[in-house]
C-alpha positions in Angstrom: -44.4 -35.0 -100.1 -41.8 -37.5 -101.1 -41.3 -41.3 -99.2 -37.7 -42.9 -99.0 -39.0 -46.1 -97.4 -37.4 -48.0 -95.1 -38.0 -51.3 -93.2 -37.4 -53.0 -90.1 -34.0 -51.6 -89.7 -34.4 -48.3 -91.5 -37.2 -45.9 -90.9 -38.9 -44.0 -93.4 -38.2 -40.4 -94.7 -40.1 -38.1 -95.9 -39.3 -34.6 -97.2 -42.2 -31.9 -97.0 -42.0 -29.2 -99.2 -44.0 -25.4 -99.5 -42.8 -23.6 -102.9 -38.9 -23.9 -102.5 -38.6 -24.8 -99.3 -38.1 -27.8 -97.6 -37.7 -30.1 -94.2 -36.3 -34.0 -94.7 -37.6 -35.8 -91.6 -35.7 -38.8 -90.2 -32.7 -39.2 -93.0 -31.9 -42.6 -92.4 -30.7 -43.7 -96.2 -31.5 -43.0 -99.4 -29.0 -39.8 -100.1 -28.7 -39.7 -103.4 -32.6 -39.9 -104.1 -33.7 -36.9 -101.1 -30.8 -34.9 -103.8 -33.0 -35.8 -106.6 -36.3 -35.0 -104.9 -35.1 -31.5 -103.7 -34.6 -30.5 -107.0 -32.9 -27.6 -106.8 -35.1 -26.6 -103.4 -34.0 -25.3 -100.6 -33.2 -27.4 -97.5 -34.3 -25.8 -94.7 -33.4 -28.2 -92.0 -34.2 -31.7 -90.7 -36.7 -32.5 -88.4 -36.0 -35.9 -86.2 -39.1 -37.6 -84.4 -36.2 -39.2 -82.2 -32.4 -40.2 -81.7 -32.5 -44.0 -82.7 -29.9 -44.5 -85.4 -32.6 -46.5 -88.0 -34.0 -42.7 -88.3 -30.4 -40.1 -88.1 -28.0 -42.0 -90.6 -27.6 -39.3 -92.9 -28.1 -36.0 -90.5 -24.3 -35.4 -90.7 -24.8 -35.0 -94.8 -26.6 -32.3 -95.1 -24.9 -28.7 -93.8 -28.7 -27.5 -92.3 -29.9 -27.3 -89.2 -31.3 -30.5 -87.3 -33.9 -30.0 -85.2 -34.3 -32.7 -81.9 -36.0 -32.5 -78.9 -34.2 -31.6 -75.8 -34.3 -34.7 -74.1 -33.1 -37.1 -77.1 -30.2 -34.7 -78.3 -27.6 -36.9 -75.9 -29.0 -40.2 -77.3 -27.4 -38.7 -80.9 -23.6 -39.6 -79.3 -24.5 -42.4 -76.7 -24.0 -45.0 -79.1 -24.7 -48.0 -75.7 -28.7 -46.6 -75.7 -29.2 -45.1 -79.7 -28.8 -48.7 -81.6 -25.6 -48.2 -83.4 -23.5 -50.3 -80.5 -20.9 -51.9 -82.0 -20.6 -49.7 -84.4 -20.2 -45.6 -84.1 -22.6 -43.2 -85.3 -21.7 -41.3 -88.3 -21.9 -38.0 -87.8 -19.9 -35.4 -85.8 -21.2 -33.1 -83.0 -19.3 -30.5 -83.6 -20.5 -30.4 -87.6 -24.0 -30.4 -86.7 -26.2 -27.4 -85.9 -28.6 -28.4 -83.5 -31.6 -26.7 -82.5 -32.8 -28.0 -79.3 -37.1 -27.9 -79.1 -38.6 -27.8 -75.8 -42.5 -28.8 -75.4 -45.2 -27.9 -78.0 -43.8 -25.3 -80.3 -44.1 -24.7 -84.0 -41.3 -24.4 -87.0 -42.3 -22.5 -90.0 -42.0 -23.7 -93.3 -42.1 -21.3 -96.0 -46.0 -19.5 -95.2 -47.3 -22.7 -93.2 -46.4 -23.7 -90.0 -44.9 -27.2 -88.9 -46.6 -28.1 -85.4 -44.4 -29.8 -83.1 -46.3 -31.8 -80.8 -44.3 -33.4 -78.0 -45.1 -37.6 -78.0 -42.9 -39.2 -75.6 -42.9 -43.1 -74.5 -40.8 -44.7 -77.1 -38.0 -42.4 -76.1 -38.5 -39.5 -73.5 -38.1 -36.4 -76.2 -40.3 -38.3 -78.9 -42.6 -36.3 -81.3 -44.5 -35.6 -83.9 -45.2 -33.2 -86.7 -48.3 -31.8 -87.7 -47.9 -30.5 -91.5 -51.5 -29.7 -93.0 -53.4 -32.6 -92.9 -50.1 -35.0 -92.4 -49.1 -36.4 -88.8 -45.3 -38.0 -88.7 -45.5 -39.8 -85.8 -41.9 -41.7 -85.5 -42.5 -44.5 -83.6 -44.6 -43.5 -81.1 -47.9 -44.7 -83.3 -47.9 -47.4 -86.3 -50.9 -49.1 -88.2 -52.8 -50.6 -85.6 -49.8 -51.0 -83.4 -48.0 -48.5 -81.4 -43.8 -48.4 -80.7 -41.7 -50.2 -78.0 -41.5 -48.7 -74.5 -39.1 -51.0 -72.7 -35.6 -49.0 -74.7 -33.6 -46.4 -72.7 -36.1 -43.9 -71.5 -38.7 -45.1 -72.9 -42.5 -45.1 -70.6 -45.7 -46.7 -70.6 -47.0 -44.7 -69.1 -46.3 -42.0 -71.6 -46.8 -43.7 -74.3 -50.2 -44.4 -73.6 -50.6 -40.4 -72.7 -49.1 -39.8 -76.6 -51.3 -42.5 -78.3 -54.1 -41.3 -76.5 -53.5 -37.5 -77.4 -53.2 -38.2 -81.0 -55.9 -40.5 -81.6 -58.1 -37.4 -80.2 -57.2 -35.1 -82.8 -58.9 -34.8 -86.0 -60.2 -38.1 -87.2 -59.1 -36.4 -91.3 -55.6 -36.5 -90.4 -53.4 -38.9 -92.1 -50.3 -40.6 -90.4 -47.1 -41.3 -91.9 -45.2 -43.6 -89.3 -41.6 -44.3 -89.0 -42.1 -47.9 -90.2 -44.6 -49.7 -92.3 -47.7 -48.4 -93.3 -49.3 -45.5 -93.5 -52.8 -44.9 -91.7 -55.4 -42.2 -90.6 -56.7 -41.3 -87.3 -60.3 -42.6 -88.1 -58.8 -46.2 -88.8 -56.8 -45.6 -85.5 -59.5 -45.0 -83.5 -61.5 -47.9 -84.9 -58.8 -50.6 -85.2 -55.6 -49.5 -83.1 -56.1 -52.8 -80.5 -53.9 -50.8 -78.2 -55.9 -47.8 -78.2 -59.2 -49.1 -78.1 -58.0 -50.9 -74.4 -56.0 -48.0 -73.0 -59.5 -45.6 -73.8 -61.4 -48.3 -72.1 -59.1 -48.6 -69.2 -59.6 -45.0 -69.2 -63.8 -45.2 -68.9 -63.2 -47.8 -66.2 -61.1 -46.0 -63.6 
């Protein structure tokens, strides 16, 4: 796995890889080195966690397809709701080939399968992949933090449902978030100050 790290204003990539083939997760900057880390490997397609423009910059430069869930592909070209206002986004519809996902399915890279697992509450078609032992959650679920829920169709409600699904998978699994650091599901589940209340409010009702 190769990291093209971002910031505040720019989320992480990442680029998974099985032999010679490969997916590029959020391409938000960092062009010329994702080239250099393909080396020669097949680009498969791009894999977006959600529409905000810190985590599509670069999906226009890359002739693959881009796989978003159904109910953030309008936020791509609603420039008011996706961050880029003033500015314009990018990238042209009719250049891109997307592949619209709907609820939990799975993509296959190369021999191994790419989980997608729906997580919505930062934006309403959020989610996250599962690749082996990996989780890239976007920013549904940080380092003892979670993402926003008060941007265009974002919930509370959901989010909790999403942080609360994750945290209850295998406690092994490592996170790779959209921003800052990475994590794992144990440290999560011990530390995550917003999980550890919504489970209690959970017990309690």
């Amino acid at each position: 796995m190769d990291i093209f790290k971002g910031d505040d204003d720019r989320a992480h990539g990442y680029l998974i890889c099985r032999f010679d083939k490969c997916f590029l997760i959020d391409p938000a900057h960092s062009y010329d080195d994702i080239i250099k880390a393909l080396d020669g490997r097949l680009l498969e397609g791009i894999l977006l966690t959600h529409a905000h423009q810190d985590h599509v910059e670069l999906i226009g430069r890359f002739p693959v397809p881009v796989y978003v869930h159904a109910d953030d592909a309008h936020l791509l070209f609603d420039d008011a709701k996706n961050g880029y206002h003033p500015k314009k986004h990018p990238y042209h519809r009719k250049d891109l080939d997307l592949r619209l996902m709907h609820g939990q399915t799975a993509l296959f890279l190369a021999d191994q399968k790419v989980m997608v697992i729906p997580t919505p509450g930062h934006t309403k078609g959020g989610v996250t992949y599962q690749f082996q032992n990996r989780l890239f959650t976007g920013d549904t679920l940080f380092k003892e933090s979670v993402g926003r829920h008060d941007l265009y169709s974002g919930s509370l409600p959901e989010l909790k449902r999403s942080v609360l699904g994750l945290l209850s998978m295998p406690s092994d699994l490592k996170i790779h978030p959209g921003h800052d650091d990475p994590t794992s599901i144990r440290h999560e589940q011990k530390h995550n100050p917003f999980y550890l209340k919504w489970k209690k409010q959970i017990k309690t009702n």
